[in-house]
MIDOSE-1310 file (N, C-alpha, C; in nm, 2 decimals, decimal comma, always signed):
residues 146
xxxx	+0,26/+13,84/+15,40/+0,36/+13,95/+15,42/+0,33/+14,03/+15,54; +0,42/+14,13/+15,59/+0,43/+14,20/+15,75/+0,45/+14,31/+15,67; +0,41/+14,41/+15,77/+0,42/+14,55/+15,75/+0,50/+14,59/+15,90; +0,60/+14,66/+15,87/+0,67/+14,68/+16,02/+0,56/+14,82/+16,06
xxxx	+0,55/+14,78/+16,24/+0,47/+14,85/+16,31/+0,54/+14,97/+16,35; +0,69/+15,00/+16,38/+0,70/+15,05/+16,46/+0,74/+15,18/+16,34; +0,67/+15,29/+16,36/+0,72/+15,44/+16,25/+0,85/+15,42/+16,20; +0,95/+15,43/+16,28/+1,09/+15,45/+16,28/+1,14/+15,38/+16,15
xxxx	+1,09/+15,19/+16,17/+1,14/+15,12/+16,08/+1,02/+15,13/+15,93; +0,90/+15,16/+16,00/+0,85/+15,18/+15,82/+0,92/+15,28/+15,74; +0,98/+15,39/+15,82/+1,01/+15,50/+15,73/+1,14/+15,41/+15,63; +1,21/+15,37/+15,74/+1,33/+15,26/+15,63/+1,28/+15,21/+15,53
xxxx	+1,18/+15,15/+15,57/+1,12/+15,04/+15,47/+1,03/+15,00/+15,35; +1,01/+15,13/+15,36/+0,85/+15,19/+15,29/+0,87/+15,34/+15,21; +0,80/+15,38/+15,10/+0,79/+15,45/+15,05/+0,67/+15,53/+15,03; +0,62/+15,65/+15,04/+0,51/+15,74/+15,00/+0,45/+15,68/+14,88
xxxx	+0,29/+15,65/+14,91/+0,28/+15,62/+14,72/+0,25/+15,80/+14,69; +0,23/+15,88/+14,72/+0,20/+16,00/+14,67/+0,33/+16,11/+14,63; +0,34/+16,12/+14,53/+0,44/+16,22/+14,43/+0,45/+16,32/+14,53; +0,55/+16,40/+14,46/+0,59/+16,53/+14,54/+0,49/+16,66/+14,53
xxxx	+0,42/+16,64/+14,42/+0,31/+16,74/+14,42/+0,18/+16,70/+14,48; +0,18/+16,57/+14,58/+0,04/+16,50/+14,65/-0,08/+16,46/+14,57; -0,04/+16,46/+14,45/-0,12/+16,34/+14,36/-0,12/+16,17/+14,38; -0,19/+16,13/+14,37/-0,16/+15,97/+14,38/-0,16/+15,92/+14,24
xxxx	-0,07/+15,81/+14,29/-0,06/+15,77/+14,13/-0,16/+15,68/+14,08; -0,21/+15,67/+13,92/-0,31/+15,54/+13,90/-0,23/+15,42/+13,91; -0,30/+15,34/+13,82/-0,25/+15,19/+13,83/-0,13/+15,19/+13,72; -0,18/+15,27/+13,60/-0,05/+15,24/+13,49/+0,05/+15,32/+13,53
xxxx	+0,09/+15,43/+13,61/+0,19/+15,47/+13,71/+0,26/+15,41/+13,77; +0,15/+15,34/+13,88/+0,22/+15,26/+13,97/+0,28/+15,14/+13,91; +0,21/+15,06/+13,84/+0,30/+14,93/+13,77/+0,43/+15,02/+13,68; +0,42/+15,13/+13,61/+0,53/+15,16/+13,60/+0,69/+15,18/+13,66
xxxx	+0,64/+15,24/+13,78/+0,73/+15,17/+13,90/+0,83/+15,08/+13,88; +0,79/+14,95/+13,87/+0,82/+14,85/+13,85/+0,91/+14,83/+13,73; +1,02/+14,86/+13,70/+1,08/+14,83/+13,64/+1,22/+14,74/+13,69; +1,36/+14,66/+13,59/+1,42/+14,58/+13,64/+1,54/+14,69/+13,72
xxxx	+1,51/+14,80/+13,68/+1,65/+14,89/+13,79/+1,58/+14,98/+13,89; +1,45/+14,93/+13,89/+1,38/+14,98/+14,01/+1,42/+14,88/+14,12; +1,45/+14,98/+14,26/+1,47/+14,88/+14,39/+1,40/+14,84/+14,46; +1,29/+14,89/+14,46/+1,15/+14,87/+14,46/+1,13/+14,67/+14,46
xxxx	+1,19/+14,68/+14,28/+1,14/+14,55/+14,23/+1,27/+14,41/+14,28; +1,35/+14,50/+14,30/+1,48/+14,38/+14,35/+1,49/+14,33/+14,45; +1,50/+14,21/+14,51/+1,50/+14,16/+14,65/+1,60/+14,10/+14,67; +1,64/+14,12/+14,83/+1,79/+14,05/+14,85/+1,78/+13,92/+14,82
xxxx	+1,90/+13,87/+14,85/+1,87/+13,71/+14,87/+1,87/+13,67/+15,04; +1,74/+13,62/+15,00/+1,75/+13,56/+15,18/+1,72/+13,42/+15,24; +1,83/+13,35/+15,16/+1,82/+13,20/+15,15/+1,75/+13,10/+15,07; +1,75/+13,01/+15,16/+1,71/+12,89/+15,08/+1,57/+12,86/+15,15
xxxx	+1,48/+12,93/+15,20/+1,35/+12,88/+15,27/+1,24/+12,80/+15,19; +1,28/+12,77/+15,05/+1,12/+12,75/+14,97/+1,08/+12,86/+14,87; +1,12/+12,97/+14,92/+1,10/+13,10/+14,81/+1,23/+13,15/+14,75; +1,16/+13,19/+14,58/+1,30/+13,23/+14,52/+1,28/+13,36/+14,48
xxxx	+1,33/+13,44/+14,43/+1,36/+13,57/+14,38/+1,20/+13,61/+14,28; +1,18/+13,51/+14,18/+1,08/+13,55/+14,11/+0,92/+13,57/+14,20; +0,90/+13,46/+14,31/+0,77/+13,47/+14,39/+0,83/+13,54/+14,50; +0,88/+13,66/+14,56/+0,97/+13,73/+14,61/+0,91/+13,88/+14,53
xxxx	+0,94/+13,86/+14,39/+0,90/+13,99/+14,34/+0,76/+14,00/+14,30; +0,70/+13,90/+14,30/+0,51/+13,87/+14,26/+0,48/+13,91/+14,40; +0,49/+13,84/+14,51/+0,45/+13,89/+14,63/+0,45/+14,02/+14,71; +0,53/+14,06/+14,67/+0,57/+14,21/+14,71/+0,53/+14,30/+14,62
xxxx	+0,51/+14,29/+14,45/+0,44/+14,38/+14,39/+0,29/+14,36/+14,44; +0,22/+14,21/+14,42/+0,12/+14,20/+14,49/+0,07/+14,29/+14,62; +0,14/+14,28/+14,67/+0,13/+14,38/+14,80/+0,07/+14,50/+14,83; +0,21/+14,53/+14,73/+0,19/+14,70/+14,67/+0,18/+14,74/+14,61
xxxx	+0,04/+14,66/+14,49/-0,02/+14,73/+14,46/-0,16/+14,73/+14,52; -0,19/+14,62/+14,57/-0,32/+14,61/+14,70/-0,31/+14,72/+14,80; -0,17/+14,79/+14,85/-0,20/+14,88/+14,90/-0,25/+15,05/+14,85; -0,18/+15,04/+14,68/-0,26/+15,16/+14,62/-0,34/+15,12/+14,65
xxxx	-0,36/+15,03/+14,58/-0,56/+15,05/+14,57/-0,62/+15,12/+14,69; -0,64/+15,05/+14,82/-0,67/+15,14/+14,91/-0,59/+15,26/+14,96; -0,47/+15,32/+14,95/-0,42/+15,43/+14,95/-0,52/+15,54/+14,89; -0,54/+15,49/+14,75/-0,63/+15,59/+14,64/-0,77/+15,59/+14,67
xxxx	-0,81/+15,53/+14,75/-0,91/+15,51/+14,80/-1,01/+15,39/+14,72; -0,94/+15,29/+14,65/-1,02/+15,21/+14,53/-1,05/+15,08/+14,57; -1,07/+15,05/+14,69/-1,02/+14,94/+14,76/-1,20/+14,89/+14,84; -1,24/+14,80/+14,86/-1,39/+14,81/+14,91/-1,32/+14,74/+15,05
xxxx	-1,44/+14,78/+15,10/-1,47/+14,79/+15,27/-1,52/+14,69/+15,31; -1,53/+14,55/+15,30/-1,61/+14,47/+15,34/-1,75/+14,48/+15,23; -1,91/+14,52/+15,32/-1,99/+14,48/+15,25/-2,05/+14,66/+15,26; -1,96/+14,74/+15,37/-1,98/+14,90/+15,37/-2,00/+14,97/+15,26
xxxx	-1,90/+14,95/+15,16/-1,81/+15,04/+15,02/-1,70/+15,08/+14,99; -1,68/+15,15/+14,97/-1,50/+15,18/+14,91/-1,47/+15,25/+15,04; -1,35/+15,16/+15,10/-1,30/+15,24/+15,14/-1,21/+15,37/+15,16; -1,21/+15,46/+15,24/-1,18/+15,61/+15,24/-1,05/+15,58/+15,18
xxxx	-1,00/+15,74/+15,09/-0,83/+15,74/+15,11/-0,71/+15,71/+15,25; -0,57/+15,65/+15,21/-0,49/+15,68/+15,34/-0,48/+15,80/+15,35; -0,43/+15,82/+15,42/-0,33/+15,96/+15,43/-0,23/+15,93/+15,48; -0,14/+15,84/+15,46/+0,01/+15,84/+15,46/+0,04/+15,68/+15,48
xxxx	-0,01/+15,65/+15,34/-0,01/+15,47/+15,31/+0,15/+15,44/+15,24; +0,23/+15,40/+15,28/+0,35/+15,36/+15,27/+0,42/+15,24/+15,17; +0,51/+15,25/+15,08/+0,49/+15,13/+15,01/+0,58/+15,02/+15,06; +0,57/+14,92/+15,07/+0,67/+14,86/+15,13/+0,82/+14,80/+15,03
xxxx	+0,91/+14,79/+15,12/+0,97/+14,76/+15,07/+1,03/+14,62/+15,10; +1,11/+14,50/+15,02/+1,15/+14,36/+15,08/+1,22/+14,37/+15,16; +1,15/+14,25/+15,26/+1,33/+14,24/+15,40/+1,31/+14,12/+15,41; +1,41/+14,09/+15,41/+1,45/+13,89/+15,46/+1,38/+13,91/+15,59
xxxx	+1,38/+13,97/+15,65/+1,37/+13,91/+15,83/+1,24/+13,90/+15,85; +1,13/+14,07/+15,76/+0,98/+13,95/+15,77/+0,92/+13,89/+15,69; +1,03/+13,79/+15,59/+1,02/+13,65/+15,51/+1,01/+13,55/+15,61; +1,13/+13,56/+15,68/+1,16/+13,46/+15,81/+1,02/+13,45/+15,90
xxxx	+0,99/+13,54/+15,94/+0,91/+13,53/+16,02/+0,75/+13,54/+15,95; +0,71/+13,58/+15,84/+0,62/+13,48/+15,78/+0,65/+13,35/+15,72; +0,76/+13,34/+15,69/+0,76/+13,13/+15,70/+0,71/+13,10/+15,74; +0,77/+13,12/+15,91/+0,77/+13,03/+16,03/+0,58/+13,05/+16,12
xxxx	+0,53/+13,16/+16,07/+0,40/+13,21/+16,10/+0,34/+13,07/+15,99; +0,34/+13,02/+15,85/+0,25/+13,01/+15,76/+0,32/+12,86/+15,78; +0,46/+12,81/+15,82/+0,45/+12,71/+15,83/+0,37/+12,59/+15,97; +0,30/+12,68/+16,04/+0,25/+12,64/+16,16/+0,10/+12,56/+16,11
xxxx	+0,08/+12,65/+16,00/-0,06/+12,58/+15,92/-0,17/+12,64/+16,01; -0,19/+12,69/+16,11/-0,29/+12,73/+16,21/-0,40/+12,81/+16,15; -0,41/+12,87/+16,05/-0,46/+12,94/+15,99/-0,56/+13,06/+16,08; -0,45/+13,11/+16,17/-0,47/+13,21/+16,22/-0,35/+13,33/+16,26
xxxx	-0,40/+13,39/+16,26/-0,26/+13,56/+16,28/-0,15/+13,47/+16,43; -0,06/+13,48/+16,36/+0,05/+13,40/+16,47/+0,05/+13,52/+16,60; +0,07/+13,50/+16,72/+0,09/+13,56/+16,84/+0,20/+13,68/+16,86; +0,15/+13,77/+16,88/+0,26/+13,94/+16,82/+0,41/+13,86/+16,89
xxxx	+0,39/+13,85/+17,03/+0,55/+13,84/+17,07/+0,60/+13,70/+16,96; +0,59/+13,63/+16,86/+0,65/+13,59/+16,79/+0,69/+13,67/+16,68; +0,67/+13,77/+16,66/+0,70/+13,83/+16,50/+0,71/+14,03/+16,56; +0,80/+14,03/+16,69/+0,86/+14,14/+16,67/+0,89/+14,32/+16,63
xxxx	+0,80/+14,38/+16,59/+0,80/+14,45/+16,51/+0,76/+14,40/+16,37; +0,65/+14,37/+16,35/+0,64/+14,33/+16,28/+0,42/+14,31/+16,29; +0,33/+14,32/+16,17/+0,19/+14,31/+16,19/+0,19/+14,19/+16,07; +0,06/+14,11/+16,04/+0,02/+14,01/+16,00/-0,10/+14,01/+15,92
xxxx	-0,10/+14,00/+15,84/-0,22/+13,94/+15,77/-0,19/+13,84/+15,65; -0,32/+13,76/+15,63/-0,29/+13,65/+15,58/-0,42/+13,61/+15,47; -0,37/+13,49/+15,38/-0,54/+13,44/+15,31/-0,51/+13,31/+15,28; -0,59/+13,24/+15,27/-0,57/+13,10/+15,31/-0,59/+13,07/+15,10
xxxx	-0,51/+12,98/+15,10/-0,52/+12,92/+14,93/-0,51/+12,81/+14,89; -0,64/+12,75/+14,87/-0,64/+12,60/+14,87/-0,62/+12,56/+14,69; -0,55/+12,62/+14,67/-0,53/+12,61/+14,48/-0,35/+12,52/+14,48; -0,35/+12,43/+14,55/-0,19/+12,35/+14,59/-0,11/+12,33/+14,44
xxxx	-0,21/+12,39/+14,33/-0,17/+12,38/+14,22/-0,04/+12,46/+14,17; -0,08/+12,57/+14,20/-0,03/+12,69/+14,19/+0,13/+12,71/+14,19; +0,19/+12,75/+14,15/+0,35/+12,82/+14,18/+0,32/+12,90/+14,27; +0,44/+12,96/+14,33/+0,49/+13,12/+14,39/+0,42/+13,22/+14,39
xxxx	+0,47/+13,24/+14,23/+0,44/+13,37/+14,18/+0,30/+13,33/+14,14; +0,26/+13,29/+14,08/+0,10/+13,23/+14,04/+0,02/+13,27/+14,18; +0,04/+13,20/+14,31/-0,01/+13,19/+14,40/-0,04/+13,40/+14,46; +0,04/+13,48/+14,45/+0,06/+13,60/+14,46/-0,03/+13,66/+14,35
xxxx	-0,05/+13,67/+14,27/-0,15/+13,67/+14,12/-0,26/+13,66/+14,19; -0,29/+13,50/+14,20/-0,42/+13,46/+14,27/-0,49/+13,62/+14,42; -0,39/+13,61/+14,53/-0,43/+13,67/+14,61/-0,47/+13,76/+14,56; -0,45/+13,88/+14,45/-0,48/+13,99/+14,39/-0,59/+13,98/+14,36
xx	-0,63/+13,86/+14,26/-0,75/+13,83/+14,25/-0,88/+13,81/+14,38; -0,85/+13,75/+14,43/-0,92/+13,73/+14,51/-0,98/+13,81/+14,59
């Protein structure tokens, strides 16, 4: 998944995880979120690429809630410790266009961060999953774990 780089568009695209009184939320909060008339949880349709609606919504909750975790500061640091709180960790929200452009990044197989002027406005990170077992949504699961 991409995180857009540029301020302007994360503000479109992304949400505060911190409430209006600047509490952060826990985890049974945040999965609360998540309900089916939350927009949060609904994703356009953005074709026919190999992904469907249900690994669409695993992926992107995946996401965000990986990014509470480090938002709230619950997140570890490599082999440092926990890393610090954000201070203005953003939740994302789905866009077809950086679907498209992680396809086209993850269909290269390179298993490295694809080159910025390919992906626009747009940042990269990635984890390699040799479980070819897996579904979509399973596969999104997994990365959590991991």
């Amino acid at each position: 998944l991409f995180q857009p780089s540029q301020p302007r568009e994360r503000r479109k695209t992304e949400k505060n995880y911190k409430n209006n009184n600047n509490s952060t939320h826990n985890d049974d909060d945040y999965r609360n979120e998540y309900t089916s008339t939350n927009h949060y949880c609904s994703v356009p349709p953005c074709g026919n690429n190999g992904m469907n609606p249900s690994a669409r919504k695993a992926f992107l909750l995946t996401h965000n809630r990986l990014r509470s975790r480090l938002a709230n500061g619950n997140a570890m640091n490599g082999d440092i410790g926990m890393a610090p709180q954000a201070a203005n960790m953003l939740k994302m929200k789905y866009d077809c266009n950086a679907e498209a452009s992680a396809m086209a990044a993850a269909l290269t197989c390179s298993g490295q961060l694809s080159p910025p002027e390919t992906r626009p406005g747009y940042k990269e990170n990635f984890i390699k999953i040799h479980k070819t077992y897996l579904n979509l949504p399973q596969t999104a699961t997994h990365v959590r774990k991991s």
